[in-house]
Biopython code that builds the backbone (N, CA, C, O; Angstrom):
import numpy as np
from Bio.PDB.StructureBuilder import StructureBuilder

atoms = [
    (1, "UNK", "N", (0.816, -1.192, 0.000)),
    (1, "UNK", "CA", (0.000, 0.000, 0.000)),
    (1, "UNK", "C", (0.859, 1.255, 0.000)),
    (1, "UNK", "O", (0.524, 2.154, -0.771)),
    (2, "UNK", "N", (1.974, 1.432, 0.806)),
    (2, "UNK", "CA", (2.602, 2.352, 0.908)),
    (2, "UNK", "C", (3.634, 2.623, -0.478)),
    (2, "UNK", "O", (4.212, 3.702, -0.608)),
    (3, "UNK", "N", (3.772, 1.571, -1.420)),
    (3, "UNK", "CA", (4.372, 1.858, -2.689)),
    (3, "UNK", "C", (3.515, 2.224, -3.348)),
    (3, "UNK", "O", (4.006, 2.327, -4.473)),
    (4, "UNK", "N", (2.155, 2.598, -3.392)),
    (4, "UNK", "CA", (1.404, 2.949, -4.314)),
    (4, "UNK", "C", (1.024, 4.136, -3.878)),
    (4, "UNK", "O", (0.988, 5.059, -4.692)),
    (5, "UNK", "N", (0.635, 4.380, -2.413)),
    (5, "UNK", "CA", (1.381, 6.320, -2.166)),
    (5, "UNK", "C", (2.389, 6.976, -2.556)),
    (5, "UNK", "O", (2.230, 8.174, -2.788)),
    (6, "UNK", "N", (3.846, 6.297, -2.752)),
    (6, "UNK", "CA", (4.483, 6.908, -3.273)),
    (6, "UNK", "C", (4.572, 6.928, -4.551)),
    (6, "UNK", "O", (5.041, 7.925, -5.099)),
    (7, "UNK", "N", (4.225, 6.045, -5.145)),
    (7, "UNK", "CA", (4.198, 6.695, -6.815)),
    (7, "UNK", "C", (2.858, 6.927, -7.226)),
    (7, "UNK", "O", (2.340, 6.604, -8.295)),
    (8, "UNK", "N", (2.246, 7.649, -6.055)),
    (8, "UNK", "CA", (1.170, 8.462, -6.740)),
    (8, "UNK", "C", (0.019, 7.542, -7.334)),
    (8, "UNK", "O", (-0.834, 8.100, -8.023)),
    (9, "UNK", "N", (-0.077, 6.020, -7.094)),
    (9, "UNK", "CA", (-0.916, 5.045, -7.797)),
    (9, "UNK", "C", (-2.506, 5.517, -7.309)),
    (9, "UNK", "O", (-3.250, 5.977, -8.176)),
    (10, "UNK", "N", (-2.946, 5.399, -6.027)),
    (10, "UNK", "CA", (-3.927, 5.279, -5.729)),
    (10, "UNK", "C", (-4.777, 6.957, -6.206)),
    (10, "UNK", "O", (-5.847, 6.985, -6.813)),
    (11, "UNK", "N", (-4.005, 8.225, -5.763)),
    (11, "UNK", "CA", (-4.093, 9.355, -6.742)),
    (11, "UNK", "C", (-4.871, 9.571, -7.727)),
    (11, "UNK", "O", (-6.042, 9.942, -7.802)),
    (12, "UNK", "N", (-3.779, 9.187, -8.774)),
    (12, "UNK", "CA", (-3.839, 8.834, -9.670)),
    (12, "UNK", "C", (-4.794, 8.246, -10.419)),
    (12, "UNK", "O", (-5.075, 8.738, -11.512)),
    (13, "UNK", "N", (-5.473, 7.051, -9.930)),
    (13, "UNK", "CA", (-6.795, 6.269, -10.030)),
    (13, "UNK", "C", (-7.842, 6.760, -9.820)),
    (13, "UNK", "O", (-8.801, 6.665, -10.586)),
    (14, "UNK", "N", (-7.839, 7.345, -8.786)),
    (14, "UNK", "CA", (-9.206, 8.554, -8.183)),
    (14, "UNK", "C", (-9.153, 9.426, -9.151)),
    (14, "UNK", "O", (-10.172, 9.732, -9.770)),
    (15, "UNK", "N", (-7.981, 9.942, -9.416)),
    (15, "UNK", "CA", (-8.085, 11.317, -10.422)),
    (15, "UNK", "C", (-8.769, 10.680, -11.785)),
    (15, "UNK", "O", (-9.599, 11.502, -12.173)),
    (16, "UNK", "N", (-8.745, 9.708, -12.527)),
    (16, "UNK", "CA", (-9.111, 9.172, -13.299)),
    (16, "UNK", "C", (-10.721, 8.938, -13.473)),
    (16, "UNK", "O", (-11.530, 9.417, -14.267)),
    (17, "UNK", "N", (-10.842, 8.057, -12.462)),
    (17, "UNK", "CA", (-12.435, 7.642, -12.042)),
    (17, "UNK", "C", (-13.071, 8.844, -12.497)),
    (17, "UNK", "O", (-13.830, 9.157, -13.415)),
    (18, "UNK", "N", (-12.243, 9.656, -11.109)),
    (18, "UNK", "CA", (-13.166, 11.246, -11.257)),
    (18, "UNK", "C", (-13.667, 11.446, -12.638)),
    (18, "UNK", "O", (-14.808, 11.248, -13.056)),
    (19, "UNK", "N", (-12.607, 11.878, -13.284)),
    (19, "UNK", "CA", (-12.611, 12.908, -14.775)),
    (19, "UNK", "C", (-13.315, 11.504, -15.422)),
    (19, "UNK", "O", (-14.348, 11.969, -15.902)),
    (20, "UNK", "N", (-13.333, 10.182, -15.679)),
    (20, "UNK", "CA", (-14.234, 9.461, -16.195)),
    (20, "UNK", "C", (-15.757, 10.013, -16.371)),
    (20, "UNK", "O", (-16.304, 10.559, -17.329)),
    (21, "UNK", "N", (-16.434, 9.511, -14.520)),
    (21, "UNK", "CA", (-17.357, 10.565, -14.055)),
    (21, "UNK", "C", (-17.899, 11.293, -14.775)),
    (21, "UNK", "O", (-18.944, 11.186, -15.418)),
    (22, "UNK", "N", (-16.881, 12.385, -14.634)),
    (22, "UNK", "CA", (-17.657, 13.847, -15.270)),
    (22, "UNK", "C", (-17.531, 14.431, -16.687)),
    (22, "UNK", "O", (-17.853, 15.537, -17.122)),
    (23, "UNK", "N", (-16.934, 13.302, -17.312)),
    (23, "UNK", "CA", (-16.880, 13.366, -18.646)),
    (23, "UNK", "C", (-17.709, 12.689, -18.894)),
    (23, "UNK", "O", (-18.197, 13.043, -19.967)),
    (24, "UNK", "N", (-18.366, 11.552, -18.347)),
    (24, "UNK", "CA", (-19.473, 10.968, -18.581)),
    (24, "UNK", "C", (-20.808, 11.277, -18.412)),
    (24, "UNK", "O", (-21.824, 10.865, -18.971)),
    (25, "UNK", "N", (-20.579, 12.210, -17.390)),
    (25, "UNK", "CA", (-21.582, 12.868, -17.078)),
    (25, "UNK", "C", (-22.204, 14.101, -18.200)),
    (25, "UNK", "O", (-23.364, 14.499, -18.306)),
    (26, "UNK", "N", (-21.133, 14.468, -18.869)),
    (26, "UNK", "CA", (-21.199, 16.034, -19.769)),
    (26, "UNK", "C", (-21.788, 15.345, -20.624)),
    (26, "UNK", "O", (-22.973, 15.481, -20.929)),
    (27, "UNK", "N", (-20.726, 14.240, -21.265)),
    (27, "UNK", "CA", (-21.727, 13.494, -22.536)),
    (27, "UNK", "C", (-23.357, 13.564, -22.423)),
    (27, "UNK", "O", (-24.221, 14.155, -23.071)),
    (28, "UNK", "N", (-23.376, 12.575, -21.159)),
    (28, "UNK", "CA", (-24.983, 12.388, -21.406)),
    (28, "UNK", "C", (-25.746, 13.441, -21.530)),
    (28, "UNK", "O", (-26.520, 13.426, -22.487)),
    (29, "UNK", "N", (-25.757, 14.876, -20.441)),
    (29, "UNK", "CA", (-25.767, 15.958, -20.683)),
    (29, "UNK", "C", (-26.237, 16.884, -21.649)),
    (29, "UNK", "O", (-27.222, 17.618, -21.717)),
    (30, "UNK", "N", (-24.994, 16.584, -22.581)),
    (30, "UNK", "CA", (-25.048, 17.197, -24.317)),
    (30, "UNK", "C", (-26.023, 16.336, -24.918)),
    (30, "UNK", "O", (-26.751, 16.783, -25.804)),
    (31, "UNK", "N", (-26.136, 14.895, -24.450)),
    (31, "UNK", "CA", (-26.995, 14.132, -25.581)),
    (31, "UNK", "C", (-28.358, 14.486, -25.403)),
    (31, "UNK", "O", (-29.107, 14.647, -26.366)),
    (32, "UNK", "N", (-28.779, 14.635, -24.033)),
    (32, "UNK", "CA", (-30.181, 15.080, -24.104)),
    (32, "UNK", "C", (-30.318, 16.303, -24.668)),
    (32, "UNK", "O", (-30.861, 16.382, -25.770)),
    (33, "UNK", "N", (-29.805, 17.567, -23.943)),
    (33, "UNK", "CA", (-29.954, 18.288, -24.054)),
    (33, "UNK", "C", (-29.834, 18.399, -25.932)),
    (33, "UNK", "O", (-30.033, 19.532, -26.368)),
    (34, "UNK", "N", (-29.651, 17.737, -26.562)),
    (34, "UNK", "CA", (-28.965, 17.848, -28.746)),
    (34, "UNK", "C", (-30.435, 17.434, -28.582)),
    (34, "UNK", "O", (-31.399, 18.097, -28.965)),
    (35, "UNK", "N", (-30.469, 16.339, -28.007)),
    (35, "UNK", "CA", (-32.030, 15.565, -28.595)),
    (35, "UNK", "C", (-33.120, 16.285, -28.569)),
    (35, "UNK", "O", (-34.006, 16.088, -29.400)),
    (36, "UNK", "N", (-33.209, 17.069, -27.776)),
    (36, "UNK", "CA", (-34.787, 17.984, -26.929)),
    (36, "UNK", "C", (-34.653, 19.157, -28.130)),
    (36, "UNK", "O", (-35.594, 19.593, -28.794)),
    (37, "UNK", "N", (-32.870, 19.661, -28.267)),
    (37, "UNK", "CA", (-32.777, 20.701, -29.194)),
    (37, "UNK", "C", (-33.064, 20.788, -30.417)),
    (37, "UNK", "O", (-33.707, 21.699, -30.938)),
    (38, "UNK", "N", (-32.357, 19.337, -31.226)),
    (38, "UNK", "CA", (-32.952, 19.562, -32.513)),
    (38, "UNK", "C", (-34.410, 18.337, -32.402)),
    (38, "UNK", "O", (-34.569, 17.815, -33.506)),
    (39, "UNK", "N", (-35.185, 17.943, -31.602)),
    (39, "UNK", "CA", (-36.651, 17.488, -32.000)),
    (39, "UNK", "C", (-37.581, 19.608, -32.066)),
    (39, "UNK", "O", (-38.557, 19.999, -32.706)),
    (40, "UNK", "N", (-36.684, 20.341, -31.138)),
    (40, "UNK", "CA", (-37.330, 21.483, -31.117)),
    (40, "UNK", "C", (-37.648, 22.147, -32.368)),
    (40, "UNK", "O", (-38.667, 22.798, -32.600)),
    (41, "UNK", "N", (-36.171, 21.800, -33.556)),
    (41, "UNK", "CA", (-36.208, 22.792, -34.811)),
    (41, "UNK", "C", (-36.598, 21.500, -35.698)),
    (41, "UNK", "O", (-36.130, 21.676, -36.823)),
    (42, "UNK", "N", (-36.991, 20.792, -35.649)),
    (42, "UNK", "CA", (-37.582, 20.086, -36.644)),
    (42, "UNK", "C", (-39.090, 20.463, -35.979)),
    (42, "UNK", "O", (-39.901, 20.753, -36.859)),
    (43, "UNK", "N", (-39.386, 20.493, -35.227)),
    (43, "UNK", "CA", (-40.879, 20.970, -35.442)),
    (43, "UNK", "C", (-41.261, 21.867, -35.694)),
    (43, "UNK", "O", (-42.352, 21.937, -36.262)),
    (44, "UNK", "N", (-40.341, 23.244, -35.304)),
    (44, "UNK", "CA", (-39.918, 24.823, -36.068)),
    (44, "UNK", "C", (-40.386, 24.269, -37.675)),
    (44, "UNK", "O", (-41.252, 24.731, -38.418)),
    (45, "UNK", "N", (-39.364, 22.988, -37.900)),
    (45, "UNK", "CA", (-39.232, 23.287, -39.732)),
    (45, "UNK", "C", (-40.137, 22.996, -39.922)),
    (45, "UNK", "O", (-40.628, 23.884, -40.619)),
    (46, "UNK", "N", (-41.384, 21.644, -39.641)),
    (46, "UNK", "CA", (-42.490, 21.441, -39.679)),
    (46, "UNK", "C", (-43.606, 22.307, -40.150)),
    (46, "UNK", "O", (-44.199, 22.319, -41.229)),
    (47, "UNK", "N", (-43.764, 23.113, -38.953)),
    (47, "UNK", "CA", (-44.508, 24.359, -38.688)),
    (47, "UNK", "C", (-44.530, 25.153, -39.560)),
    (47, "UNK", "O", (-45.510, 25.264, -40.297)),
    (48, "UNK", "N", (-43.207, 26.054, -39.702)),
    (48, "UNK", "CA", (-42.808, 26.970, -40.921)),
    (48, "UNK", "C", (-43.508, 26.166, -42.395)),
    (48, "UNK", "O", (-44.459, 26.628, -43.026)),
    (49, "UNK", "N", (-42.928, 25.145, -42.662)),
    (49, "UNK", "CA", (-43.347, 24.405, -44.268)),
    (49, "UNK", "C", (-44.929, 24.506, -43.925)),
    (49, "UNK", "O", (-45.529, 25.172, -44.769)),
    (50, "UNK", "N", (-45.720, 24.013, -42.912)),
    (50, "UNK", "CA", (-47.280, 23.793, -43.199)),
    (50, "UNK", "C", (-47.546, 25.113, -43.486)),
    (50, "UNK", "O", (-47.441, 25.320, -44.695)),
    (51, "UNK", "N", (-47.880, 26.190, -42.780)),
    (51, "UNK", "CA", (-47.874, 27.157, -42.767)),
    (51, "UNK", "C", (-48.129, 27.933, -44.520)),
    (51, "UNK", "O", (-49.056, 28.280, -45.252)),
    (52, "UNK", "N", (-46.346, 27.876, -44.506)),
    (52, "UNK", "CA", (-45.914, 27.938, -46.231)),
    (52, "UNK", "C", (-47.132, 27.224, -47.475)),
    (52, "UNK", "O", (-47.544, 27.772, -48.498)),
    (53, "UNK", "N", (-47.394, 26.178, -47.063)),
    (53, "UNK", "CA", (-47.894, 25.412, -47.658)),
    (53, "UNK", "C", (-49.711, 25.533, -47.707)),
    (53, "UNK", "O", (-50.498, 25.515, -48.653)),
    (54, "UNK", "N", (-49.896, 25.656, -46.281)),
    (54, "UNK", "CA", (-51.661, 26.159, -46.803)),
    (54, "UNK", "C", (-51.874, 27.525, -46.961)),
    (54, "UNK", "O", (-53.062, 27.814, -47.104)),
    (55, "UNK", "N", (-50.575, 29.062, -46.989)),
    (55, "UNK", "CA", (-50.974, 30.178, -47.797)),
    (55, "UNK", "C", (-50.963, 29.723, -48.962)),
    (55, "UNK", "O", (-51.850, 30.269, -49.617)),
    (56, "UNK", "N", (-50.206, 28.750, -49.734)),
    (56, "UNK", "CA", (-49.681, 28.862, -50.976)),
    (56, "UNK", "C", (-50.861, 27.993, -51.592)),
    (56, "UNK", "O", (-50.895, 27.862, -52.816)),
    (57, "UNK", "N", (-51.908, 27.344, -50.732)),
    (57, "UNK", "CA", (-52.669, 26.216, -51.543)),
    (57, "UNK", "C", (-53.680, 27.313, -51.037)),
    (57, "UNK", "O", (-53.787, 27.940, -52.090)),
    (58, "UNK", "N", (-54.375, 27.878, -50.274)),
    (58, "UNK", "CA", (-55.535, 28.585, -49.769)),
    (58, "UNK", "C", (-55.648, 29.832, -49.375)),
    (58, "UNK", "O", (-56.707, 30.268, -48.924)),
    (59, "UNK", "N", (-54.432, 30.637, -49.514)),
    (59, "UNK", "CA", (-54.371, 32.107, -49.181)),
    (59, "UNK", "C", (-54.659, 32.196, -47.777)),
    (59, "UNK", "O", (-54.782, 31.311, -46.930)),
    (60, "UNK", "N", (-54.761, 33.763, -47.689)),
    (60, "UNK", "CA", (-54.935, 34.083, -46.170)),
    (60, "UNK", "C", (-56.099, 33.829, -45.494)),
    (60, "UNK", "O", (-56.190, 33.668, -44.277)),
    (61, "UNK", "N", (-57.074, 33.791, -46.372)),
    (61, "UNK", "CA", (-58.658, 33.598, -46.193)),
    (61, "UNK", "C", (-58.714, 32.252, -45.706)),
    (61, "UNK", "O", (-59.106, 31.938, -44.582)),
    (62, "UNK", "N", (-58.237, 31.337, -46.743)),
    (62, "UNK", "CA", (-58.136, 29.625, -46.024)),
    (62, "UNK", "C", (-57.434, 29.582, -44.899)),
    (62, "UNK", "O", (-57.701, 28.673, -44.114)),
    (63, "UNK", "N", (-56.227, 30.686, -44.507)),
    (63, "UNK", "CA", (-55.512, 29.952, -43.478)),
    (63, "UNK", "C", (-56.323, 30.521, -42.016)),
    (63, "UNK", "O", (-56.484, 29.907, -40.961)),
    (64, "UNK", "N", (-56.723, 31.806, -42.356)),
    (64, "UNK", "CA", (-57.702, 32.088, -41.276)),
    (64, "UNK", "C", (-59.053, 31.277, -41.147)),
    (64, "UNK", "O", (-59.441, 31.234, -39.979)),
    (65, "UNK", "N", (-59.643, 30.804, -41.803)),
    (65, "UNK", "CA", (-60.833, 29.611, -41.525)),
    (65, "UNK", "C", (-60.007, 28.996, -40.862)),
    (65, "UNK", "O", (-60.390, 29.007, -39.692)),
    (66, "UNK", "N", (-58.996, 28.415, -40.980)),
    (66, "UNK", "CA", (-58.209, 27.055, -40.573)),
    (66, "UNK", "C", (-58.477, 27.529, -38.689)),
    (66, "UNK", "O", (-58.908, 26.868, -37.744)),
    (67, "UNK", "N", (-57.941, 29.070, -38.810)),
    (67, "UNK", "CA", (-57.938, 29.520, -36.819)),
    (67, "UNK", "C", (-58.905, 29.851, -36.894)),
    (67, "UNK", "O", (-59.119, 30.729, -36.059)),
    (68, "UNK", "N", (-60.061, 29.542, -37.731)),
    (68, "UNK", "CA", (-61.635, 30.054, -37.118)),
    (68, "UNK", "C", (-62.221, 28.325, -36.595)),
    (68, "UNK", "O", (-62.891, 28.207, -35.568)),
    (69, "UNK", "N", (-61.938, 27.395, -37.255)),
    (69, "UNK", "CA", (-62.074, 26.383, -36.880)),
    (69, "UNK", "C", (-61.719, 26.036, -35.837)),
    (69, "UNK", "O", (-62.430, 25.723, -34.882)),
    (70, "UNK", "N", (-60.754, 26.048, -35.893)),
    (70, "UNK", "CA", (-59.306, 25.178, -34.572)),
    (70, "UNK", "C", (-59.761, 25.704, -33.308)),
    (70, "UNK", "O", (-59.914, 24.919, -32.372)),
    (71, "UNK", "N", (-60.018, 27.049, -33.149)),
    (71, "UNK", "CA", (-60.272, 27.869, -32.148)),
    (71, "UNK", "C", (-61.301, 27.325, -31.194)),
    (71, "UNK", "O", (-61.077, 27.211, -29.989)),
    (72, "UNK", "N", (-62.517, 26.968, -31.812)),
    (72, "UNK", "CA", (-63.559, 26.338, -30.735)),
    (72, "UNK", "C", (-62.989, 25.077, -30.448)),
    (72, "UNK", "O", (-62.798, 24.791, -29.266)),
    (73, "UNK", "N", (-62.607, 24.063, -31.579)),
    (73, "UNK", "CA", (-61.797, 22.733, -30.974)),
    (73, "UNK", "C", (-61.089, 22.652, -29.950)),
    (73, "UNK", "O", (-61.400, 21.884, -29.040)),
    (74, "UNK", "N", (-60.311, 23.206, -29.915)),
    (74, "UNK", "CA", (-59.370, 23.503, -29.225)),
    (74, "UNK", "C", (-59.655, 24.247, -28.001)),
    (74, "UNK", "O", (-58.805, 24.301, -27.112)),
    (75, "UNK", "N", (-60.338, 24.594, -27.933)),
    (75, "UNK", "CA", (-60.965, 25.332, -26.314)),
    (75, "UNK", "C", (-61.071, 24.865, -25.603)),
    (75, "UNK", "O", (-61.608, 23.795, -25.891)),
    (76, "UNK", "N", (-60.757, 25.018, -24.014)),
    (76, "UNK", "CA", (-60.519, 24.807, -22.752)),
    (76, "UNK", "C", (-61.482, 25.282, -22.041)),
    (76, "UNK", "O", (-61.436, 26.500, -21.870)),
    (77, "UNK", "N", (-62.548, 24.589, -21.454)),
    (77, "UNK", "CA", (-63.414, 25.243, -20.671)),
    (77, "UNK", "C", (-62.617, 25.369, -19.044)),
    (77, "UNK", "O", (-62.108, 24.349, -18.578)),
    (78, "UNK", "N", (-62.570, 26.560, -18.332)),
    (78, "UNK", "CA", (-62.042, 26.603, -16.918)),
    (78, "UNK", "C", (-63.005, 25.888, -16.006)),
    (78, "UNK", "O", (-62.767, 25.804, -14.801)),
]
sb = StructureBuilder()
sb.init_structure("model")
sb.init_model(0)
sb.init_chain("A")
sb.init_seg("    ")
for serial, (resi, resn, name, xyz) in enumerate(atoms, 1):
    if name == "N":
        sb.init_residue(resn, " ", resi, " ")
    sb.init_atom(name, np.array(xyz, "f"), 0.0, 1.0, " ", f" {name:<3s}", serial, name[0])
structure = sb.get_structure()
């Protein structure tokens, strides 16, 4: 035991574990946090294209029926 205090073994090992740890920790971290981020801008891109897509098939008139509709559906009684 006492040769592995002196050359710093047991240290050394801890210091390792550690930075394992918390490099493991960052990873996972970044991975959620990428995942949550880009499911966010793919539904951005989603959104944007429908959008795009029923002015360009129905004008403003169709896309406002669309929130004259949705509006009562979609209602929340308190």
């Amino acid at each position: 035991m006492i040769v592995f205090l002196k050359a710093g073994g047991i240290k050394k090992d801890m210091f390792h574990s550690f930075m394992s740890i918390v490099i493991n920790a960052v990873f996972q971290l970044i991975s959620l946090v990428g995942i949550i981020l880009a499911a966010g801008f793919l539904l951005d891109f989603f959104e944007k294209k429908s959008v795009q897509l029923l002015y360009r098939t129905f004008g403003r008139k169709g896309y406002l029926f669309t929130a004259w509709v949705g509006t009562p559906v979609h209602y929340e009684k308190l």
